[in-house]
C-alpha positions in Angstrom: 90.6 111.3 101.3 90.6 114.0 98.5 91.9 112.0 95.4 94.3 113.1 92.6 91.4 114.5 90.1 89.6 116.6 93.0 92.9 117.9 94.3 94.2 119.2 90.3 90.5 120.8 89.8 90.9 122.4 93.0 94.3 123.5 92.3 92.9 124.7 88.4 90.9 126.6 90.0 92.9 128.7 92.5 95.7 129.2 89.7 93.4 130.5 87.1 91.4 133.3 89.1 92.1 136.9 88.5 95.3 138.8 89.5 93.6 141.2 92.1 95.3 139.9 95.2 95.2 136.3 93.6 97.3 134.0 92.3 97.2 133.4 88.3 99.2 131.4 86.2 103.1 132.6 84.8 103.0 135.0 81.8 104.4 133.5 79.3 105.4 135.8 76.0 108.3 138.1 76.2 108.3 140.8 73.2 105.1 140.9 70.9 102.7 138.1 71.6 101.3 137.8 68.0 105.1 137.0 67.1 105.5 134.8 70.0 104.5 131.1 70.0 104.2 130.2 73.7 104.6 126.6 74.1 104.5 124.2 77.5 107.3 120.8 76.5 106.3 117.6 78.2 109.6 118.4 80.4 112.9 120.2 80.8 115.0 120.3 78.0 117.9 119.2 79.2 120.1 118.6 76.5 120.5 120.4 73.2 122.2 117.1 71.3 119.9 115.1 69.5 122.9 112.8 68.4 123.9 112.2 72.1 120.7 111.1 73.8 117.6 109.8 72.9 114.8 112.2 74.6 112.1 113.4 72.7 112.6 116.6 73.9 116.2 116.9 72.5 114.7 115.8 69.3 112.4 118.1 69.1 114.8 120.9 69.9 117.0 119.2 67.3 114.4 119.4 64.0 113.8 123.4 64.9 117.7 124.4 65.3 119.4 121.9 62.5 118.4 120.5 59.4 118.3 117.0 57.9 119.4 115.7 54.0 116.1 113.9 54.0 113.2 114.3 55.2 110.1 112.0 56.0 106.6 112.8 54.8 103.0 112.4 55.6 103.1 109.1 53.7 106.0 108.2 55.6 107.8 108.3 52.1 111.5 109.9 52.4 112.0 113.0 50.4 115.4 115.8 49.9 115.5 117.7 52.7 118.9 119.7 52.0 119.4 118.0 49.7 118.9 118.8 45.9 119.6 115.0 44.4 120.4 111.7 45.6 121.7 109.1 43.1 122.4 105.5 43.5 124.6 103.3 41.5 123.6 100.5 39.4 124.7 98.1 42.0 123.1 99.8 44.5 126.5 100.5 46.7 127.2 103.8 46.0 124.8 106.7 47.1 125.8 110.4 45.9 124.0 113.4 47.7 124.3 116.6 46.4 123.6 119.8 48.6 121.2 122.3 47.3 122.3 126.0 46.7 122.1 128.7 50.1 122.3 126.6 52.7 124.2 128.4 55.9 124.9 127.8 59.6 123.7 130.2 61.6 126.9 131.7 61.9 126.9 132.8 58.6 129.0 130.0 57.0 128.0 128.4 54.2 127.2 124.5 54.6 129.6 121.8 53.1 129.6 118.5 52.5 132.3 118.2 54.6 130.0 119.2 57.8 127.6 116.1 56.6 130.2 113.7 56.4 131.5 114.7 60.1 128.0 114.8 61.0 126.9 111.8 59.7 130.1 109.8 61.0 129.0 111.3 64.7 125.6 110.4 64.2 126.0 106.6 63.0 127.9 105.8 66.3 125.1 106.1 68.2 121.8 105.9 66.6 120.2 102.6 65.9 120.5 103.3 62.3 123.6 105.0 61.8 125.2 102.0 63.6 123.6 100.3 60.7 125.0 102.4 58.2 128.5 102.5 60.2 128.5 98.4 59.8 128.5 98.6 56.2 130.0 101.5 55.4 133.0 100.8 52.8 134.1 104.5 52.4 132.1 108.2 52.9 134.0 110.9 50.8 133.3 114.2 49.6 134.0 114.8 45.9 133.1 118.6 46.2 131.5 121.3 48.8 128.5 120.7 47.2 128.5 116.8 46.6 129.3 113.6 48.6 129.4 109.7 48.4 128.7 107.3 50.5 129.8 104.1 49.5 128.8 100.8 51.6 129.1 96.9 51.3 125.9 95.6 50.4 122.8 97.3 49.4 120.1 99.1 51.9 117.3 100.9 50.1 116.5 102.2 53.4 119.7 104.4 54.2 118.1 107.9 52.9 115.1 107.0 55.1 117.5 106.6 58.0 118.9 110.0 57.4 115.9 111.8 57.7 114.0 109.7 59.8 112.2 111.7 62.9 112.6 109.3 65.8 115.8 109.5 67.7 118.6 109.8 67.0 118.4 112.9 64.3 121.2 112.8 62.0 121.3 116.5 62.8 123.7 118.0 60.0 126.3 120.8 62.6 129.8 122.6 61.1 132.5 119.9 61.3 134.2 121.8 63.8 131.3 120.2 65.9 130.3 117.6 64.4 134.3 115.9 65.2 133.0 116.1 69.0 133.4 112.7 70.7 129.7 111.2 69.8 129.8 109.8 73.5 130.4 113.6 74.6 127.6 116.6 74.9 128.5 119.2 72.3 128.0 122.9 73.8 128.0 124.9 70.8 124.6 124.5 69.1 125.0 126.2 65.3 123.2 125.0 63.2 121.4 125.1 59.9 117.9 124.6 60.6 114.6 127.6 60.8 115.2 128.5 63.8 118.3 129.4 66.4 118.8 128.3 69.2 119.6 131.6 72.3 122.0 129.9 74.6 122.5 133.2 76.2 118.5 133.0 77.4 118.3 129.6 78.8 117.4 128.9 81.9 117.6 125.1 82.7 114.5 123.9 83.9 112.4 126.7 83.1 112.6 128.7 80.0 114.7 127.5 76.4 113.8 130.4 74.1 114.4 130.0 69.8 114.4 132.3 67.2 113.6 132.3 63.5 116.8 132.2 61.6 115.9 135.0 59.0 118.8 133.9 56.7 116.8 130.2 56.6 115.8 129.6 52.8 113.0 126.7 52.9 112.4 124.5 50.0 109.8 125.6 47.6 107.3 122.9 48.3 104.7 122.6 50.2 105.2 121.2 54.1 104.3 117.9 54.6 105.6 116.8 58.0 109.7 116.7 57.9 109.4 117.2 54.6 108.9 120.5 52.0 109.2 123.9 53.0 109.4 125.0 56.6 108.1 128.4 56.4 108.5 130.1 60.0 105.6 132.2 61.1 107.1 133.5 64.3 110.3 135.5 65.2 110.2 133.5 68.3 109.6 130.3 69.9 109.6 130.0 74.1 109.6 126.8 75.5 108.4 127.5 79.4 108.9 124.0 81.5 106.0 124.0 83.8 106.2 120.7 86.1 102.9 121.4 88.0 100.1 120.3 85.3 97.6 122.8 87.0 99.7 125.7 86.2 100.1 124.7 82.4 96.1 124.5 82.1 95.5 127.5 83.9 98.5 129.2 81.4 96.6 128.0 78.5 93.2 128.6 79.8 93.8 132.2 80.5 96.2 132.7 76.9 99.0 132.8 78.2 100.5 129.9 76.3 99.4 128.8 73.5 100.5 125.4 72.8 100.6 121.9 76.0 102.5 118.7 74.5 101.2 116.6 77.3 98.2 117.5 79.2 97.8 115.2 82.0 94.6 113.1 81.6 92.5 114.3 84.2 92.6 117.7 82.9 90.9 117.0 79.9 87.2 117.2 80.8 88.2 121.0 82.2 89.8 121.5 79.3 87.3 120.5 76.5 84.7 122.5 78.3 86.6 125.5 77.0 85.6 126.5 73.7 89.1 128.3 72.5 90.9 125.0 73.2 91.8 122.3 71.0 92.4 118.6 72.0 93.9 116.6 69.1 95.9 113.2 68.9 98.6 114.6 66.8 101.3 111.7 67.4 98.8 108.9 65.8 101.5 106.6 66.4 101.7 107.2 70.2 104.7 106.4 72.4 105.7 102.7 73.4 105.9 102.0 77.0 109.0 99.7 78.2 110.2 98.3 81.3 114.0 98.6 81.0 116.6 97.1 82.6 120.6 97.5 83.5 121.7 94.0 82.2 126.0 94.7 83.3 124.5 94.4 87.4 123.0 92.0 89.5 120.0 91.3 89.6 119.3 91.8 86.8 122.2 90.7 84.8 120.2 87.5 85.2 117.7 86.6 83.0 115.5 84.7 85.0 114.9 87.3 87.3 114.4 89.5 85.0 111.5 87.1 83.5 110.0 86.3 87.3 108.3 89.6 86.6 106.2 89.0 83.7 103.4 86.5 85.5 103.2 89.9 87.8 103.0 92.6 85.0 99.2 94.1 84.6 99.6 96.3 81.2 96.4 98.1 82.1 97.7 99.0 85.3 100.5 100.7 84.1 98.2 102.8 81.4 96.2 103.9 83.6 98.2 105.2 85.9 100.0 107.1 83.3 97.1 108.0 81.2 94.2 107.5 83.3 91.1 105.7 82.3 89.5 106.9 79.0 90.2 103.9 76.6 91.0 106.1 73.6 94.1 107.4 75.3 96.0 104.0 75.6 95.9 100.4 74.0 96.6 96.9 75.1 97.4 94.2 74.9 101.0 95.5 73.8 104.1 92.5 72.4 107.4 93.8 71.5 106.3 96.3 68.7 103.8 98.8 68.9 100.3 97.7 68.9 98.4 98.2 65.3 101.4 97.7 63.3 102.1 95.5 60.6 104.8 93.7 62.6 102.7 93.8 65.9 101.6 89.7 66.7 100.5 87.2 68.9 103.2 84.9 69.0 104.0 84.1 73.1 102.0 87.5 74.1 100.2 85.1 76.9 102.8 85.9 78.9 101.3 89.2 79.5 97.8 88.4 79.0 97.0 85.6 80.9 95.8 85.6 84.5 97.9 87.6 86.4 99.8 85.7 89.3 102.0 87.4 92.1 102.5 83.9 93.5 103.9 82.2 90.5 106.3 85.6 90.1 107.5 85.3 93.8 107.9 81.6 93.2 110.1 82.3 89.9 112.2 85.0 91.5 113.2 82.5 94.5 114.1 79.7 91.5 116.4 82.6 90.0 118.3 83.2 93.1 117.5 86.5 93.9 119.7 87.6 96.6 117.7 90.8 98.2 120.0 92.9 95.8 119.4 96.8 95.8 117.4 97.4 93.1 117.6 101.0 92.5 114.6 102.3 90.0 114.8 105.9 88.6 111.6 108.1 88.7 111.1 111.1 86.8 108.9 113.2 88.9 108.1 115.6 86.3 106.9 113.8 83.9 103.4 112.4 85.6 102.9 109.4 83.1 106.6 108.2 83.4 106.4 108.7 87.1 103.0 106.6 87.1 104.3 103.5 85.2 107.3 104.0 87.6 105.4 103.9 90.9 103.3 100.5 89.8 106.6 99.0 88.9 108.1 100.1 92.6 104.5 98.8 93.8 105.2 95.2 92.0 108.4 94.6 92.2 108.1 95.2 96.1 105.1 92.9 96.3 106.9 90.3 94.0 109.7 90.6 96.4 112.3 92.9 95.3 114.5 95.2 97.5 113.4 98.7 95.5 115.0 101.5 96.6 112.6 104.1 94.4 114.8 107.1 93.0 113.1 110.0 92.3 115.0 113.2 90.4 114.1 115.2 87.6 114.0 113.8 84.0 116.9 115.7 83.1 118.8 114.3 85.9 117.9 110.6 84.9 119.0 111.0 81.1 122.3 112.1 82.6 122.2 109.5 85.6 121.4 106.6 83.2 124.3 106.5 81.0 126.1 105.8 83.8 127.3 102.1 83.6 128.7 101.6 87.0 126.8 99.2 90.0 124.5 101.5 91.7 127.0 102.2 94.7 128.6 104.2 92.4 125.4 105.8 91.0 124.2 103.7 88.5 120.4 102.0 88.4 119.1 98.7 88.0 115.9 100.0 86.1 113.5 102.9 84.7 110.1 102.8 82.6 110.2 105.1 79.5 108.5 105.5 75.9 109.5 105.5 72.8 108.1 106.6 69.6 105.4 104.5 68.5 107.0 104.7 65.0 110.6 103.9 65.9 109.3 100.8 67.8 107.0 99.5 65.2 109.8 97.2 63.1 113.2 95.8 64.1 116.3 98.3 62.5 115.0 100.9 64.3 113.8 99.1 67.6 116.3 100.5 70.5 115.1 98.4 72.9 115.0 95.5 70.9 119.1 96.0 70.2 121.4 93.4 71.5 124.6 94.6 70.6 126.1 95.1 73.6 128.5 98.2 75.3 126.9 100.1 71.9 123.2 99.2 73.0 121.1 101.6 74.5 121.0 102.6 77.9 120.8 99.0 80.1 123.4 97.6 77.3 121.8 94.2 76.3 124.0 91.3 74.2 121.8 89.0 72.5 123.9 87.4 69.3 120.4 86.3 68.5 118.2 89.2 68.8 121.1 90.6 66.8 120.8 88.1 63.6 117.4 88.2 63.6 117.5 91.9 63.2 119.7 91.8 60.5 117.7 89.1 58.5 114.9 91.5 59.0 116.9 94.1 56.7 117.3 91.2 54.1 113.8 90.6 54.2 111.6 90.6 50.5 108.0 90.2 51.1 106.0 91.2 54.3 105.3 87.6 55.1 109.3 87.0 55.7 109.1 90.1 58.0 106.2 88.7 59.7 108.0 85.8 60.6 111.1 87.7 62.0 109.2 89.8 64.1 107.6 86.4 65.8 110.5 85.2 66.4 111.9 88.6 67.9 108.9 88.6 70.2 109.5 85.0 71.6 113.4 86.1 72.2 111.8 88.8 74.2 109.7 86.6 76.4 113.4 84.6 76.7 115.5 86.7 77.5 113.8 90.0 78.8 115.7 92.9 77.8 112.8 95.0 78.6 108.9 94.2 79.4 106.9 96.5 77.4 104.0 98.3 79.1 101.3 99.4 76.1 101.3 102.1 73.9 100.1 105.6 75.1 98.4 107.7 72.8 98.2 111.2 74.9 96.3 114.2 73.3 98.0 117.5 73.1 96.4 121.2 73.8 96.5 124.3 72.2 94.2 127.2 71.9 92.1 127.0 68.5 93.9 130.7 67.2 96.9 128.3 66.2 96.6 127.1 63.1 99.2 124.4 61.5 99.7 121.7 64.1 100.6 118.9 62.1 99.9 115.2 63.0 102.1 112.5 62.6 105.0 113.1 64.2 107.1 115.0 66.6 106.0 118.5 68.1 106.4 121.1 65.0 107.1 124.9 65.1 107.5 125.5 61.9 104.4 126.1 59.3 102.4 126.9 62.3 100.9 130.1 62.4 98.8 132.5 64.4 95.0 133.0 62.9 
């Protein structure tokens, strides 16, 4: 039987052979390749909101067509973004934000502090943080078009890090006109203010999303440093080309015609590193957090014990390794509820996951719960391999654990859309998916998603956990490290309690890009700005 590895090399190979009477991989640049950054996404961009949903992808979209008040640095230290000051009030309940000079949407408008407040007001609705903000918010007003306040009810030195923080959901600043969009609702006109513009008229869902530099852009005057300083532009365009099949995007890159692979699937990588105009890098140093999640509105599991029959079953390394194969660089374990090698990361309860596995004592607690052979209807994203290989060993162990899995697969665009849908799943909801999140994000409790109790305004599988909920906001109360310490403890053991998601491990995937591009930036999200051809 020819396994996965043989099979891709095989594949490699065929794809990247000359073009006389052969195949060879899509061309990627249109116009002049030296002003062209060619870049392979981990997936299909399928929506341009990064206020609506949550995927990376949007994100990333998001950070190159708008622009943020703050920014976050190298140091992880907040710095102005768009804006030019930031004051706080004595009694620390009153923040005033003052724009700095030249800023314009790309439509040629200038930008006012009006458009922040309307963005801001969309953007607390449904991020983690914003809900935060949205909580304590006594009054937002603008006092000018060039300055705003934002008065709330109790101090948080950490709202200016929330508005230019990188993980999802950006608090992407758009033209009021926009911004008043229903934040539950898609927008569909995507001006923004950001270094780069986003060509509506050339997008072609599921295979090509095409930017280009906004010329009128006038970057701050330091120098770059992650989210934050100047975001000089180097290229007059930016095509993202989707390529599902992970042998085509080698062979692209191989042969330079792409530049730039956010996820290279793992067994590429010896093929990869053999070729000397290549880079492999760990730019992401936090990684991405794997989860478990679950719809807690439907049986089963609305129930909570059925939901925690799975964790005597759940093999962490298992899961990595079908997502990011075997090299023990690219993944870590043992994983709790925050991401491995943080502060906040602890062993409180975590032999739940790392004790001997037992199938037996799962199928045992799963009878106890009353499991009553419900449909349980568990998305896959087929093109994204390492989602789709966590996916597949959960399919594998619930079935063996006893479940009745009915294994969806569709496209990852299709399951962001599919799982905001809160309906039973004979009217086209799901019961469960496996996802990441930003290592970052997931590494302390206010900006946790899955973590989040609160309900209808949770994120997608809508948890309530009064608990999880108080112990989050304690966290923001919190003084000294130790007090944190101790909240995130007693986070973890909620966790093993009520299971509003198992987490998986954290994946720590390399990205690819030929060694003429200069400027890739680690830390964070995929950038396209301050990145230049050599």
């Amino acid at each position: 039987m020819t396994d996965r590895r043989t099979l891709l090399k095989a594949t490699l190979g065929a794809t990247a052979v000359t073009r006389v009477g052969q195949i060879s991989a899509p061309a990627l640049a249109q116009g002049s390749p030296a002003r062209t950054l060619r870049f392979v996404p981990q997936g299909n961009l399928a929506s341009m909101d990064p206020i609506w949903g949550t995927s990376v992808l949007s994100r990333n979209a998001g950070l190159m067509v708008y622009d943020t008040l703050f920014g976050i640095g190298s140091d992880f230290k907040v710095q102005p973004q768009m804006a030019a000051a930031h004051e706080v009030s004595a009694d620390g309940l009153t923040h005033t934000i003052t724009l700095r000079p030249g800023l314009r949407f790309h439509d040629g408008e200038p930008v006012r502090t009006r458009d922040c407040v309307a963005s801001i007001r969309r953007w607390s609705k449904r991020d983690v943080l914003g809900q935060r903000l949205d909580a304590l918010l006594d009054e937002m007003a603008t006092v000018s078009d060039e300055r705003f306040t934002i008065r709330i009810k109790r101090p948080w030195s950490g709202l200016t890090w929330a508005l230019g923080k990188a993980g999802a959901n950006i608090c992407a600043i758009m033209p009021e006109r926009i911004a008043q969009t229903d934040p539950f609702t898609q927008i569909a006109d995507f001006t923004g203010s950001g270094p780069f513009r986003f060509l509506r008229d050339e997008w072609v869902a599921g295979s090509l999303a095409v930017f280009e530099r906004n010329a009128a852009y006038q970057p701050r005057q330091e120098a770059p440093d992650l989210l934050a300083g100047g975001k000089q532009v180097h290229f007059d365009r930016v095509n993202w080309r989707i390529m599902p099949d992970a042998a085509t995007a080698a062979a692209a890159l191989r042969n330079n015609e792409a530049d730039w692979w956010e996820t290279p699937l793992p067994d590429l990588l010896p093929i990869l590193r053999r070729n000397r105009q290549i880079a492999l890098e760990t730019i992401n140093t936090f990684g991405s957090f794997g989860v478990l999640r679950f719809n807690h509105l439907h049986p089963p599991f609305d129930n909570p014990a059925v939901r925690r029959a799975l964790f005597p079953a759940v093999d962490q390394e298992a899961f990595m390794q079908a997502a990011m194969g075997t090299e023990p660089d690219l993944y870590r374990i043992p994983s709790g509820a925050f991401t491995p090698g943080t502060p906040l990361a602890n062993d409180a309860g975590l032999e739940v996951l790392t004790a001997p596995r037992n199938i037996e004592k799962a199928k045992r607690l799963l009878r106890e719960a009353g499991y009553k052979n419900e449909r349980v209807v568990l998305l896959s994203a087929t093109d994204l391999p390492n989602l789709q290989g966590m996916t597949e060993v959960a399919a594998d162990l619930m079935r063996r654990v006893g479940f009745n899995v009915d294994l969806a697969s569709m496209d990852w665009g299709t399951q962001i859309q599919r799982r905001t849908n809160r309906g039973p799943v004979e009217q086209g909801g799901f019961s469960a998916f496996c996802t990441t999140w930003e290592g970052l994000d997931t590494s302390v409790p206010g900006s946790h998603q899955p973590l989040r109790g609160n309900g209808a305004n949770a994120w997608s599988g809508w948890p309530t956990s009064p608990r999880r909920e108080a112990l989050r906001d304690e966290w923001f109360d919190a003084t000294d490290i130790e007090t944190e310490k101790r909240i995130a403890e007693e986070l973890q053991r909620a966790v093993w309690e009520e299971a509003p998601f198992i987490p998986l491990g954290l994946q720590r995937p390399q990205q690819a890009y030929r060694r003429s591009i200069t400027g890739v930036l680690k830390g964070g999200p995929a950038l396209f700005w301050n990145v230049r051809r050599a």
